[in-house]
C-alpha positions in Angstrom: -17.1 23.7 -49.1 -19.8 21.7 -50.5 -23.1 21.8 -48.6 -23.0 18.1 -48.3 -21.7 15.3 -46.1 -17.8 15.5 -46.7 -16.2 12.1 -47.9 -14.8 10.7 -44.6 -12.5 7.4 -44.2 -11.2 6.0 -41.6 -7.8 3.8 -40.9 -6.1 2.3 -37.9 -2.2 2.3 -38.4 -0.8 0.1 -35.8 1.7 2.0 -34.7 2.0 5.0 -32.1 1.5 8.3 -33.1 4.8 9.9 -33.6 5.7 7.1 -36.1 2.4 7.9 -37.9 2.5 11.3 -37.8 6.4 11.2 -39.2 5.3 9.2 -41.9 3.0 12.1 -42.8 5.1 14.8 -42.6 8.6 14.1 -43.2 9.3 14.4 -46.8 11.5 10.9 -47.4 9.2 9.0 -45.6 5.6 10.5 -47.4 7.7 9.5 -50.8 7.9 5.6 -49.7 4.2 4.9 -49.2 1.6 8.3 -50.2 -0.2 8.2 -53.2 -1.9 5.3 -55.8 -0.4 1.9 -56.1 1.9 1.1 -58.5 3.4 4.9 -58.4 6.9 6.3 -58.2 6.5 9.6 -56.0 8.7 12.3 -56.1 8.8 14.9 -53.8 9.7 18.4 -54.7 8.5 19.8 -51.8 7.6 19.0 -48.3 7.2 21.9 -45.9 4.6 20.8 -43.7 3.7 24.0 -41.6 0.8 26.4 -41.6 1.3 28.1 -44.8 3.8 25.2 -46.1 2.9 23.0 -49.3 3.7 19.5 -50.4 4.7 19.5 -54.1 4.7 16.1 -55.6 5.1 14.3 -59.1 3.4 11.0 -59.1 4.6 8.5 -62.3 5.1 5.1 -63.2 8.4 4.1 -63.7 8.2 0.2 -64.8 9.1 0.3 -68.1 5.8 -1.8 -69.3 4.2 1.4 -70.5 4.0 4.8 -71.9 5.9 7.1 -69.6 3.1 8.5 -67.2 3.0 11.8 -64.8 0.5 13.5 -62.2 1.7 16.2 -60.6 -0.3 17.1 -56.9 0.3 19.6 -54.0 -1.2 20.4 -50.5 -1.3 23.8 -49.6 -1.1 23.2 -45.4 -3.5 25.3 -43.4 -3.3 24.5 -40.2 -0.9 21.6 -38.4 -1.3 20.8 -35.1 1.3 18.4 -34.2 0.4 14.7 -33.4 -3.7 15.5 -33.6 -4.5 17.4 -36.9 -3.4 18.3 -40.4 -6.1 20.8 -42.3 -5.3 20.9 -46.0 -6.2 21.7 -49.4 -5.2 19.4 -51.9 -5.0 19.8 -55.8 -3.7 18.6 -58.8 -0.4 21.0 -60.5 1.7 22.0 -62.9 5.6 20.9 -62.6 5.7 24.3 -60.7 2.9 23.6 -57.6 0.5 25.9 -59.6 -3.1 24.5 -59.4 -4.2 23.1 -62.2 -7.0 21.2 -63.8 -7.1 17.0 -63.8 -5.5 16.2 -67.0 -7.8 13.2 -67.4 -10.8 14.7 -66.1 -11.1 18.6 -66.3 -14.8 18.2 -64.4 -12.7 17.0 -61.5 -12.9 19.9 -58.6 -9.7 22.0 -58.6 -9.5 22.0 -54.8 -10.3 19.9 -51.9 -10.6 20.9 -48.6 -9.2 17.9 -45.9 -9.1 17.4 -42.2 -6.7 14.4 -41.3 -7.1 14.0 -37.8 -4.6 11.7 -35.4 -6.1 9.8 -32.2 -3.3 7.8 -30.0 -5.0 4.5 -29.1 -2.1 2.2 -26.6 0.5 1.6 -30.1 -1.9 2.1 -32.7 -3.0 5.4 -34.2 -6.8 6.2 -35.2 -6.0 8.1 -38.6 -9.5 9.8 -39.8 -9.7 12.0 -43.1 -12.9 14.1 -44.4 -12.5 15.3 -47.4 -14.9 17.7 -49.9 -14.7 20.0 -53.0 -13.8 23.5 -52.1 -15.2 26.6 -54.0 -16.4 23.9 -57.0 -19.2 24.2 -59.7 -22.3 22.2 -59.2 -21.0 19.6 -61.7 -17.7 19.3 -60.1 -19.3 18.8 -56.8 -21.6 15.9 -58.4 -18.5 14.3 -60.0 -16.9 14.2 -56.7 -19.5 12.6 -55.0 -20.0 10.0 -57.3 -16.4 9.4 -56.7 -16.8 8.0 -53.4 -16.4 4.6 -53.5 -13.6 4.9 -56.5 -11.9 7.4 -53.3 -12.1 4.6 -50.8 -10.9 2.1 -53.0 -7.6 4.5 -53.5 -7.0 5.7 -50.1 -7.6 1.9 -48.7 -4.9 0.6 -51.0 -2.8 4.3 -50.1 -3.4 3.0 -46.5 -2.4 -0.4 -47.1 1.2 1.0 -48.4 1.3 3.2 -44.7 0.9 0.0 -43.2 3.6 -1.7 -45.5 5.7 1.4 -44.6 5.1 1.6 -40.9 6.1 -2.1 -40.8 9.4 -1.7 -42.6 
């Protein structure tokens, strides 16, 4: 990791903790709310266990535009049920081999993540940190001038858990 302060964001999912922390590592329910707005997710594979991965295609499906397709995994380090998921995310290939940003090949090829789950009464603290893992200087300043762009995604990511949670 980066020698900086890691990106860290913070959300309150009102709902208690074993709802939450289903919704983050049961396949069918990840595929309902994770990842940007306006994005189908498929998942390929969801084996959320020390050593597991989470193997995902994210695309648009609306038929307004040109057929678009992200694929993403996690590669799960350590998951300690209902308190803490330690991951490394990335961008793929269609076969969950890490692979460069097809938009932006400065982006890091790995981040490092600690989600961490605090039961508060019937709501759920939900706190992430996030920072490049083994990245170049210039990777590491792209990140970080990322931030808010970050936020912006994982509040409106959030905002579908919430949509989710409430279904």
């Amino acid at each position: 990791m980066t020698e900086r302060e890691p990106l860290r964001i913070s959300h309150i999912a009102k709902a208690p903790i074993g709802v939450v922390w289903n919704a983050w590592t049961i396949a069918d329910q990840l595929a309902k709310w994770w990842g940007p707005q306006g994005l189908k997710l498929t998942v390929v594979q969801a084996n959320v266990e020390p050593g597991g991965k989470f193997h995902y295609l994210m695309s648009n499906e609306d038929g307004t535009q040109e057929r678009f397709e992200m694929w993403g995994g996690f590669d799960y380090l350590t998951v300690d049920r209902h308190q803490e998921i330690v991951f490394i995310n990335y961008f793929s290939d269609e076969f969950g081999a890490r692979a460069r940003h097809y938009l932006n090949p400065d982006w890091p090829l790995e981040v490092y993540n600690t989600l961490t789950f605090v039961e508060d009464g019937d709501q759920t603290l939900i706190h992430l940190e996030g920072a490049p893992l083994n990245a170049q200087p210039h990777e590491v300043e792209l990140f970080y001038a990322n931030v808010e762009s970050m936020r912006i995604g994982f509040g409106a990511t959030f905002a579908q858990l919430d949509e989710f949670l409430a279904s």
